[in-house]
C-alpha positions as CSV (number, residue, x, y, z in Angstrom):
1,X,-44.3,37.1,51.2
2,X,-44.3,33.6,52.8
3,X,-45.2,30.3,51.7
4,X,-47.8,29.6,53.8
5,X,-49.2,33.7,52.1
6,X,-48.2,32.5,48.7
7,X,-50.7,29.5,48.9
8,X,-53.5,30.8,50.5
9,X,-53.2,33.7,47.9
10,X,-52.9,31.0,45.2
11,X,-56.1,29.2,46.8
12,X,-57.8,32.2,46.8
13,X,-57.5,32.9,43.0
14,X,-58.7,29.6,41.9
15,X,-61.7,29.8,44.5
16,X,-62.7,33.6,42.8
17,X,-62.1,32.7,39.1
18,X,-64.0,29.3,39.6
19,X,-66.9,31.5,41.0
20,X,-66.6,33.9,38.0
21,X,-66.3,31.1,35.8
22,X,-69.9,30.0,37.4
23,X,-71.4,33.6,36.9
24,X,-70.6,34.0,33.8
25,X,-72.8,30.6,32.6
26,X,-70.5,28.0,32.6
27,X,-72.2,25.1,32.8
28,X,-72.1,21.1,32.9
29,X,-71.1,19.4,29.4
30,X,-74.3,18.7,26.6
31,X,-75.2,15.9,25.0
32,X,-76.2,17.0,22.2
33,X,-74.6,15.8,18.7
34,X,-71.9,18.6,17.8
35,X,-68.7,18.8,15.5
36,X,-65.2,19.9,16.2
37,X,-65.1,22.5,13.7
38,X,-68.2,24.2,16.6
39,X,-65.7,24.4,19.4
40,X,-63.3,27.1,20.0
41,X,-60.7,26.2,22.4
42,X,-60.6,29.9,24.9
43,X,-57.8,28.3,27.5
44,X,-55.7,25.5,27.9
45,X,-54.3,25.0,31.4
46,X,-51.6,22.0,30.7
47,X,-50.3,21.2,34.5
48,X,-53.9,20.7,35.3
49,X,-55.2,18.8,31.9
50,X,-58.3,21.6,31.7
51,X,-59.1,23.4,28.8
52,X,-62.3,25.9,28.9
53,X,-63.6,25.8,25.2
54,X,-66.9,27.6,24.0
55,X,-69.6,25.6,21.9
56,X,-72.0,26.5,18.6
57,X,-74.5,28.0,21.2
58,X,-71.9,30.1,22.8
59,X,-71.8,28.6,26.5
60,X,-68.3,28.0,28.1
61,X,-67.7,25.1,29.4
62,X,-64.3,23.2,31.6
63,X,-63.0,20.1,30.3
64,X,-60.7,17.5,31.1
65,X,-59.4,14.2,29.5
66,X,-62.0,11.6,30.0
67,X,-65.3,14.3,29.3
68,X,-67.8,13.7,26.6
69,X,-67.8,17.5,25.0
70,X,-71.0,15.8,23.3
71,X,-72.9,12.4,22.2
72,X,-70.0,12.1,20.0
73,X,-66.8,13.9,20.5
74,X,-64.7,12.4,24.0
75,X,-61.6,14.5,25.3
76,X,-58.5,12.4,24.9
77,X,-55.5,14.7,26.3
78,X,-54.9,18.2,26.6
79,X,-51.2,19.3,26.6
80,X,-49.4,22.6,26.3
81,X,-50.5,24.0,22.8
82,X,-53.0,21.4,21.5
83,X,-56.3,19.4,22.7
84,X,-57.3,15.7,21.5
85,X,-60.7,14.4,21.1
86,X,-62.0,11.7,19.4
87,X,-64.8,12.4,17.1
88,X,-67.6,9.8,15.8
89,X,-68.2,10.3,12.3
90,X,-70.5,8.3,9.4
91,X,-66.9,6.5,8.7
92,X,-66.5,6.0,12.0
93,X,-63.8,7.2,15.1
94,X,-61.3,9.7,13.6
95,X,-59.1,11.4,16.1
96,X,-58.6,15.2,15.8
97,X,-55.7,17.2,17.3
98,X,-56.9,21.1,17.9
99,X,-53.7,22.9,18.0
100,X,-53.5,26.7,19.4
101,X,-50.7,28.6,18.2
102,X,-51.2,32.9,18.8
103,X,-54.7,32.6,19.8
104,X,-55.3,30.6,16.4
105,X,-56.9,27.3,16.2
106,X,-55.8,25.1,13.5
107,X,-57.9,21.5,13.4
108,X,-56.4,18.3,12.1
109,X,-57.8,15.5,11.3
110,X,-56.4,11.4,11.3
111,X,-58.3,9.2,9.4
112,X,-58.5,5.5,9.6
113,X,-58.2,4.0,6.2
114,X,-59.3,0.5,6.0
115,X,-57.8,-2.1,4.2
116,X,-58.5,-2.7,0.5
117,X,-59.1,-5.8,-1.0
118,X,-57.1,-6.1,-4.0
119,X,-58.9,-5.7,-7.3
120,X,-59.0,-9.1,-8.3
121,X,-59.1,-11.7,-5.5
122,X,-57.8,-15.3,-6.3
123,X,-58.9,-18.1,-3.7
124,X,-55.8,-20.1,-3.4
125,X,-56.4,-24.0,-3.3
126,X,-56.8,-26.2,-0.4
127,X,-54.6,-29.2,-0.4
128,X,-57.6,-31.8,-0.7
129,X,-58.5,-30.4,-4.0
130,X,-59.5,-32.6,-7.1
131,X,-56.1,-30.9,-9.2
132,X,-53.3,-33.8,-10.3
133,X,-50.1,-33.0,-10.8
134,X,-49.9,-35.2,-14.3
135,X,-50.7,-33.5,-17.3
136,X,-53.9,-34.1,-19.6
137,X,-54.8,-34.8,-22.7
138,X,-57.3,-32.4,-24.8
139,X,-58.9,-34.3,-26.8
């Protein structure tokens, strides 16, 4: 088979399993509030950065870095084996790496800690304070 046949077979696969794709109620992204624990990750495709994940209410839907899944959950990268999204949370933006391994989906999460003030915070003293360096009497 040539080239020129390999292509235009190639072409034709895409063009048929984009119209299945369409048929069977894939649809444009929601935005709708939803967590990553709802999505299951069906496909990853990682030359082409698309992954076709299913939501809570069991449409399908194509993604690609760049796409808001929902209100709050973006699509960061998608590489061979695992997805990135960035999740808003109560705390805040947590980023959370789905990773496919055998068909199963394992989600982690990294958190953003912030820093702690120490327990006991001590102002230190400007140098135009009122303190001498001679010592006093207490009488």
């Amino acid at each position: 088979m040539g080239e020129k046949m390999k292509k235009a077979r190639n072409i034709w696969i895409f063009l048929s399993l984009c119209t299945a794709f369409i048929l069977l109620g894939l649809r444009p992204l929601q935005a709708a509030s939803l967590s990553v624990e709802n999505i299951k990750v069906l496909k990853i495709s990682p030359q082409d950065q698309r992954a076709i994940i299913k939501i809570s209410d069991g449409d399908m839907v194509i993604i690609k870095p760049g796409d808001d899944i929902a209100e709050n959950i973006k699509v960061i990268d998608i590489s061979e084996g695992r997805m990135v999204v960035e999740e808003m949370t109560q705390r805040g933006a947590e980023k959370v790496i789905i990773k496919i391994n055998d068909g199963e989906q394992k989600i982690m999460r990294i958190k953003k800690f912030e820093d702690k003030k120490p327990f006991l915070y001590v102002p230190q003293q400007s140098s135009k304070s009122n303190v001498t360096s001679e010592p006093h009497s207490l009488h």
